[in-house]
N, C-alpha and C positions, 0 to 999 in steps of 0.2 A: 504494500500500500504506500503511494507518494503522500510526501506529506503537501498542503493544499497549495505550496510554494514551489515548491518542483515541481509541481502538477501544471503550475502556471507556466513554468519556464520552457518542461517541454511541449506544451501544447501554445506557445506562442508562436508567431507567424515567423519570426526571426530562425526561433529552433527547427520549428518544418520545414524551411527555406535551406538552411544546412544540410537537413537529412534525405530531405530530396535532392540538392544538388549533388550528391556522390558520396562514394567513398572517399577521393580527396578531402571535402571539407571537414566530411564528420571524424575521417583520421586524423587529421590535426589538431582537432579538437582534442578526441582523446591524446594523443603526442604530447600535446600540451599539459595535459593534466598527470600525464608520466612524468612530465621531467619539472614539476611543480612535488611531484612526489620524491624523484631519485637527487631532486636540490635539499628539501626538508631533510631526509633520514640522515646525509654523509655530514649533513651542519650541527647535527648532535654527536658526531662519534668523532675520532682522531683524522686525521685527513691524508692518510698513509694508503696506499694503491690499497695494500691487502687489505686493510678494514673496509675500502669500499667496493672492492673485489666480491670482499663477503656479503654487505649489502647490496649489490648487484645481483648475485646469486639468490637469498634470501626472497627481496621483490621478483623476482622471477619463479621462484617458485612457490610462494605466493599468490599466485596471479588464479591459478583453477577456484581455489577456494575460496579466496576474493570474492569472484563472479557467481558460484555455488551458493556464497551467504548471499550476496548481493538477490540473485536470483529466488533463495527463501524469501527474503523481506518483501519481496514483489506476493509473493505466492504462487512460484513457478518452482518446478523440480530443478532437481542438480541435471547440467548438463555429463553426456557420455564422455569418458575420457579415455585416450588411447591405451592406457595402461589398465586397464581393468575389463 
């Protein structure tokens, strides 16, 4: 369930204007909100390749279960994943 302000965000003419313009726009979107993500996590830990090696790693495999809760909170099932 969205809450009534996401609701609003995605059903605005701006947000369906991206999501029909392609996979271009809507990828950037998300892009953008990756590396909003992969800037936040390495600004709390030491700033050394291999600490962010491991958070690299970490958010990446992260990423099913992410979408999986993400997709709970909706009230949609877990997506099929390769390994299983």
């Amino acid at each position: 369930m969205r809450s009534s302000r996401a609701a609003r965000v995605w059903e605005s003419s701006e947000c369906r204007a991206l999501r029909e313009a392609g996979d271009d726009e809507f990828g950037a979107i998300l892009a953008g909100m990756l590396v909003g993500v992969c800037g936040v996590a390495p600004s709390l830990s030491r700033t050394d390749d291999a600490t962010h090696a491991m958070i690299r790693a970490a958010i990446v495999s992260a990423v099913p279960d992410a979408i999986d809760q993400a997709r709970s909170i909706a009230g949609l099932s877990q997506l099929p994943r390769a390994d299983q």
